[in-house]
C-alpha positions as CSV (number, residue, x, y, z in Angstrom):
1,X,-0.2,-14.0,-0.4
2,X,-1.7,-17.1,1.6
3,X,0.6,-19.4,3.0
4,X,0.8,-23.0,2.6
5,X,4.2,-24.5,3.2
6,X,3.6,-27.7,2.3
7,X,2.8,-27.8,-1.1
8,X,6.2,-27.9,-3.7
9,X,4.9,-25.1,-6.0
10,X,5.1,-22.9,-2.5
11,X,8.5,-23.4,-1.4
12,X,10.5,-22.2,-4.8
13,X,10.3,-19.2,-6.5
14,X,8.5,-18.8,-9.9
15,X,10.7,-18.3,-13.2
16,X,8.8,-15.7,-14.1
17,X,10.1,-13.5,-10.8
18,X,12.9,-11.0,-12.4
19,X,13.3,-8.8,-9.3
20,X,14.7,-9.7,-5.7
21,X,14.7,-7.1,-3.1
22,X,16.6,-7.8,0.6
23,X,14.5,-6.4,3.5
24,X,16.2,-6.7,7.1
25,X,13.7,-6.4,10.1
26,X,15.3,-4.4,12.7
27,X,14.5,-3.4,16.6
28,X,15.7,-4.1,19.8
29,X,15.5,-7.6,22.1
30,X,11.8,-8.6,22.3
31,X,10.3,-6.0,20.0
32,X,8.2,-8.5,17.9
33,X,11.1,-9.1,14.8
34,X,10.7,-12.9,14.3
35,X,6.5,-12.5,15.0
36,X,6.1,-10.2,12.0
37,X,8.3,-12.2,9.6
38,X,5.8,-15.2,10.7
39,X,2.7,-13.4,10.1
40,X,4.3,-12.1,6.7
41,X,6.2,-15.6,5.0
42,X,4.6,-17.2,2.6
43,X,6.9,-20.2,3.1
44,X,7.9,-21.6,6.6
45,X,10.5,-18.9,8.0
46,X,13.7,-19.9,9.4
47,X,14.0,-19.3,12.9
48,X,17.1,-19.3,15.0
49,X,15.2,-19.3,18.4
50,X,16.6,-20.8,21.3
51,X,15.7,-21.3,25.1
52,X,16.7,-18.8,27.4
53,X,19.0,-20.1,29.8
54,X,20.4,-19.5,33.3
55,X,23.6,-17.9,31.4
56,X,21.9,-15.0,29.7
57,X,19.8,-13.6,33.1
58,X,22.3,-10.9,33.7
59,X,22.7,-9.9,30.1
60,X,18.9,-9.9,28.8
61,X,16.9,-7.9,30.1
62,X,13.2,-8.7,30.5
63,X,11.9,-5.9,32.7
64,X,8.8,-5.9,30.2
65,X,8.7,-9.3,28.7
66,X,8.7,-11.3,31.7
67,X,7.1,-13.9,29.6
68,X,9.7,-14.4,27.1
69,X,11.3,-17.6,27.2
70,X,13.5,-17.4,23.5
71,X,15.2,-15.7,21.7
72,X,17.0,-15.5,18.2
73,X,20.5,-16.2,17.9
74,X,21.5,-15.6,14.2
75,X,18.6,-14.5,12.2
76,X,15.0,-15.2,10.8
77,X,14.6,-15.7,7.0
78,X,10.8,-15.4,5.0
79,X,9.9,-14.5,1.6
80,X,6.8,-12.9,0.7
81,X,5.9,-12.5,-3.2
82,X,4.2,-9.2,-4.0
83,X,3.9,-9.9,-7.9
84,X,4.9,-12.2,-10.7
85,X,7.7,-10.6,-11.1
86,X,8.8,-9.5,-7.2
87,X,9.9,-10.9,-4.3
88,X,11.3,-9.6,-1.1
89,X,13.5,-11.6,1.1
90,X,13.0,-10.6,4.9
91,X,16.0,-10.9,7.2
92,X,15.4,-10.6,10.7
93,X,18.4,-9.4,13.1
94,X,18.4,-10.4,16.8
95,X,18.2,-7.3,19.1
96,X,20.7,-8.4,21.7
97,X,24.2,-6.3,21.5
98,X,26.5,-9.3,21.9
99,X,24.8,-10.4,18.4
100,X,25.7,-6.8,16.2
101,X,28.5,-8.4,14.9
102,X,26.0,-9.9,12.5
103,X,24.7,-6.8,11.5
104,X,27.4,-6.1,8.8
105,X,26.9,-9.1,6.9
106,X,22.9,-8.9,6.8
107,X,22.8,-5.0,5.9
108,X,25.1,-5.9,3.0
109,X,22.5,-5.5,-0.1
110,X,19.6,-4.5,1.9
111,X,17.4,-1.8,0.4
112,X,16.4,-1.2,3.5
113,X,15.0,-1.6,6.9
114,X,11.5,-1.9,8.8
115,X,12.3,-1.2,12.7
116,X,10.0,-2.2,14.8
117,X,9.7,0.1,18.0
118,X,8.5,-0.7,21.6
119,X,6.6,2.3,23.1
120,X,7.2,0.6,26.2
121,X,10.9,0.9,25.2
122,X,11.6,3.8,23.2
123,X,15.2,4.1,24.6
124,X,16.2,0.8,23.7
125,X,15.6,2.0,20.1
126,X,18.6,4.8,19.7
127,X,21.1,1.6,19.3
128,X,19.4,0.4,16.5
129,X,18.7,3.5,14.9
130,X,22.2,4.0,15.3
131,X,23.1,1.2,13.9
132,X,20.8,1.7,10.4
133,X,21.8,5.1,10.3
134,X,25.6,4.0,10.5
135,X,25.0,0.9,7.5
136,X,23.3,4.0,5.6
137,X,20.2,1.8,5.4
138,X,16.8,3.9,4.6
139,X,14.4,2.9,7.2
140,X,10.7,3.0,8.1
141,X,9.3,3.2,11.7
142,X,6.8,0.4,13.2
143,X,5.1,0.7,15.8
144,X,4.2,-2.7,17.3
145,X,1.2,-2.3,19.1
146,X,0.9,-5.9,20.8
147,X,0.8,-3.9,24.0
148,X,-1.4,-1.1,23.9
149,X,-1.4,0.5,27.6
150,X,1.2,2.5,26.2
151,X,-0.5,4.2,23.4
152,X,1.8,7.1,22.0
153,X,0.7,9.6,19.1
154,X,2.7,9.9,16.0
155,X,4.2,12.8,16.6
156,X,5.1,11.9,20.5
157,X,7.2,9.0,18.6
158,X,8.6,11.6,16.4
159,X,9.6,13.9,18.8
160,X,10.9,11.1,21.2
161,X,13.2,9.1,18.7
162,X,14.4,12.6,16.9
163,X,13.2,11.3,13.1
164,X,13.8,12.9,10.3
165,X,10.3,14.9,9.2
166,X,10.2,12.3,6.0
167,X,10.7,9.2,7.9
168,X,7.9,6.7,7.9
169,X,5.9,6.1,11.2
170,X,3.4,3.2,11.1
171,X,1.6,1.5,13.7
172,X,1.2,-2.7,13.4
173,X,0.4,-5.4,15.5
174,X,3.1,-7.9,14.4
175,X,1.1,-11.1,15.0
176,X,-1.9,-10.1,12.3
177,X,-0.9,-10.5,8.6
178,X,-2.6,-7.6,7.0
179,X,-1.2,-5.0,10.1
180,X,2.2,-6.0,9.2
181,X,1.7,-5.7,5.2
182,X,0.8,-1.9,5.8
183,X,4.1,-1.4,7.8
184,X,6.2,-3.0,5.2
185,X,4.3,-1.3,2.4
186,X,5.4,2.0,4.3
187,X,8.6,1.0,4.0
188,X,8.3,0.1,0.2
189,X,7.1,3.7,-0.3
190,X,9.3,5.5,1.7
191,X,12.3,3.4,-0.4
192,X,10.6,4.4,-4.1
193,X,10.3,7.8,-3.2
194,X,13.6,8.3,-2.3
195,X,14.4,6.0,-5.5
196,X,12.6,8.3,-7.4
């Protein structure tokens, strides 16, 4: 699973691969979506991130994320090979509402979706949830625990988001490789044992 862009036999997919699966990774503006595809990709992602401007301060909100400076406008794309035979393709969806036009089009032939939560933020979540829910995407919860002054138990997140009793909760740090693996693997789980 070691990345290494550069090199040809990194960039295509191996003949031997039989099985595609779609992935979309889902949350709200700023939740860490386009870190944890980075961390994850074995090839470069593609990133549709652009400078903050002027012309989006009264529609962004960064109470929170004072440091952001850009933001994804379209989507983020990686690939990570689990076997010889399997790959997943991760789609990442931008969190802002004026972009959910998009969401149709991504969800179409997803197996599912790994949504990555804010404790910080919890209410900023219900939209997105919402919107899963609505594109009758099975879903896994992660907990992206970049921040960790706002350190919430399992079952506080539970309780808070109103989840399903058999709905995945996971706790990552998008920006380290193996953290995000174990939220994804969640998600793999959760999606074979409803397969099942």
């Amino acid at each position: 699973m070691d990345s290494n862009p550069s090199t040809a036999e990194s960039i295509y997919v191996s003949d031997a691969v039989t099985t595609t699966a779609k992935i979309l990774v889902v949350g709200h503006f700023a939740v860490g979506k386009t870190t944890l595809i980075g961390s994850l990709s074995e090839i470069r992602p593609l990133r549709t991130e652009e400078k903050m401007t002027q012309a989006s301060a009264l529609v962004d909100d960064l109470q929170g994320v004072p440091d952001k400076v850009t933001t994804t406008v379209a989507l983020d794309f990686g690939r990570l090979t689990l076997s010889d035979e399997l790959v997943l393709y991760l789609f990442g969806t931008p969190g802002q509402q004026r972009f959910m036009q998009l969401w149709e089009d991504m969800a179409r032939g997803a197996l599912g979706a790994l949504l990555l939560v804010d404790p910080s933020r919890l209410a900023e979540t219900f939209p997105v949830i919402d919107l899963v829910e609505r594109y009758g995407l099975e879903y896994a919860i992660a907990v992206n625990t970049f921040d960790t002054t706002h350190a919430y138990e399992e079952a506080e997140i539970r309780e808070a988001l109103d989840l399903l009793p058999d709905t995945p909760v996971v706790y990552c740090d998008a920006r380290d490789r193996a953290s995000s693996a174990q939220a994804l693997i969640s998600l793999v789980r959760h999606l074979l044992a409803r397969a099942a």
